[in-house]
One Martini backbone bead per residue (centre of mass of N, CA, C, O) as a GRO file, in nm:
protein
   90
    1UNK     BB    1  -0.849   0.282   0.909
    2UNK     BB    2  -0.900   0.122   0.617
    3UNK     BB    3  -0.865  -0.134   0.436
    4UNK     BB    4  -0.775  -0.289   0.186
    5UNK     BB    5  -0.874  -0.436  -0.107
    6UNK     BB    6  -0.852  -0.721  -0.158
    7UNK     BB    7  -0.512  -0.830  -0.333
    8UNK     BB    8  -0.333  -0.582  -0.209
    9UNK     BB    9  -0.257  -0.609   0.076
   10UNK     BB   10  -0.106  -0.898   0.022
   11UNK     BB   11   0.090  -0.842  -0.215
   12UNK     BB   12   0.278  -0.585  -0.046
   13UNK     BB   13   0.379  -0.791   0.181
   14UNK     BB   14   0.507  -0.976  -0.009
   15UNK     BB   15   0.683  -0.805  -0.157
   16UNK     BB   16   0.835  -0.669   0.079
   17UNK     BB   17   0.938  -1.004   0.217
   18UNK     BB   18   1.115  -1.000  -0.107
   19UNK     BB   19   1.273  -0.744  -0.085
   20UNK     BB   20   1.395  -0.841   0.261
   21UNK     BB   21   1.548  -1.094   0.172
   22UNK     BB   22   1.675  -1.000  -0.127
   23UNK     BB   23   1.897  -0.797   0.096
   24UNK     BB   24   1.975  -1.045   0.288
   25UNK     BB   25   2.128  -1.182   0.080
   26UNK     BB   26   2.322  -0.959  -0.051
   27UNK     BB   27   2.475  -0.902   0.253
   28UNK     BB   28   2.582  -1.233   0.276
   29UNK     BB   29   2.731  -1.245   0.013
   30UNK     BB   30   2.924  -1.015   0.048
   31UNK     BB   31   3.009  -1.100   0.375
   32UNK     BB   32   3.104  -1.404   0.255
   33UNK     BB   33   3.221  -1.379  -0.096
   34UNK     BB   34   3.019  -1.465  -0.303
   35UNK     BB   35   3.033  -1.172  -0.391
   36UNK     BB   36   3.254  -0.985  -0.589
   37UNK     BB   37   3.162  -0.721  -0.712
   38UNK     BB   38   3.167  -0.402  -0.771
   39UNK     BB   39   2.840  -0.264  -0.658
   40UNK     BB   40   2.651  -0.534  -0.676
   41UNK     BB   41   2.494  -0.485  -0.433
   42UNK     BB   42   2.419  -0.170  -0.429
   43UNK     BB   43   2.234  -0.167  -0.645
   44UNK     BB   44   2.052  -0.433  -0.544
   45UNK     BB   45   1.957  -0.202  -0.276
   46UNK     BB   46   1.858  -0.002  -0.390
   47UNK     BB   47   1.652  -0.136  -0.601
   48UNK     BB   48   1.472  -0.255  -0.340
   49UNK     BB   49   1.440   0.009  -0.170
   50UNK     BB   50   1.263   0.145  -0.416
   51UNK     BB   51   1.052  -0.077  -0.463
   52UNK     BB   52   0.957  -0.072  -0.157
   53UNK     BB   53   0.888   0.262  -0.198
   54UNK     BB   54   0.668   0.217  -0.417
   55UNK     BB   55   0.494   0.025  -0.342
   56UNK     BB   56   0.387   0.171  -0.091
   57UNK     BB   57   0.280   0.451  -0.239
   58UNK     BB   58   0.082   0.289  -0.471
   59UNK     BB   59  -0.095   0.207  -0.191
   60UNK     BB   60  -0.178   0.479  -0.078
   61UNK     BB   61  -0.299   0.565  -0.345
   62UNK     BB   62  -0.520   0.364  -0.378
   63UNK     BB   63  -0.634   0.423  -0.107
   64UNK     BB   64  -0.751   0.705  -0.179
   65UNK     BB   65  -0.858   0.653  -0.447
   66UNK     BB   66  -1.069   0.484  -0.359
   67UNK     BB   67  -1.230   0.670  -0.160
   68UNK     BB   68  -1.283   0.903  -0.380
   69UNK     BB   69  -1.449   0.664  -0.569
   70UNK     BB   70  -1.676   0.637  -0.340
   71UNK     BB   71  -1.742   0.964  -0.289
   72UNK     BB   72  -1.870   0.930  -0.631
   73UNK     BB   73  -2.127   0.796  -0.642
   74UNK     BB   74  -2.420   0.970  -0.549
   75UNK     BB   75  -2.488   0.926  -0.304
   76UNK     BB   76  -2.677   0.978  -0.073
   77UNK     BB   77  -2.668   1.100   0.236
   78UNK     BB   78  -2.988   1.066   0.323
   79UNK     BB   79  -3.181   0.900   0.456
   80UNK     BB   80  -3.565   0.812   0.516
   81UNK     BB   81  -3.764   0.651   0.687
   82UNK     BB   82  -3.948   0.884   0.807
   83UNK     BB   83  -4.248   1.053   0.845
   84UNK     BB   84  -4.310   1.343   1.051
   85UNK     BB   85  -4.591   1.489   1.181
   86UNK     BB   86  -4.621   1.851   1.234
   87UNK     BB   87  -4.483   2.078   1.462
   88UNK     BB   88  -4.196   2.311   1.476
   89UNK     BB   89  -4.024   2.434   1.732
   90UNK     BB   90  -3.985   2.763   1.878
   0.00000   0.00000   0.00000
């Protein structure tokens, strides 16, 4: 599989890891009692847990998209370095 091209991969990586930064941050909030409130961790979790299911599935698509537009530039199959005359063996 090829990599991701210029400022993709390492952006979706950045992301990722502040996406279970803060879900990692709002469970130790929640279970030493800092976050009072009803809900609002798992909301906050949801919201992470999607976030960063969307940032990978978009990373997907663009790398597929990327593959889709070099395969359309009308490049040619084959290119000929040289012709080799003669007859064809039968």
């Amino acid at each position: 599989m090829t990599r991701l091209h210029g400022w993709c991969e390492p952006s979706v990586v950045l992301g990722s890891i502040v996406s279970l930064f803060f879900g990692v941050m709002t469970i130790v909030g929640r279970l030493f009692g800092y976050i009072d409130e009803r809900g609002y961790a798992t909301i906050v979790l949801m919201i992470s847990l999607f976030g960063f299911l969307n940032m990978v599935v978009l990373g997907l698509m663009g790398c597929y998209l990327w593959r889709a537009l070099e395969n359309t530039k009308r490049r040619p199959l084959r290119l000929i370095s040289h012709i080799v005359e003669g007859q064809l063996p039968e």
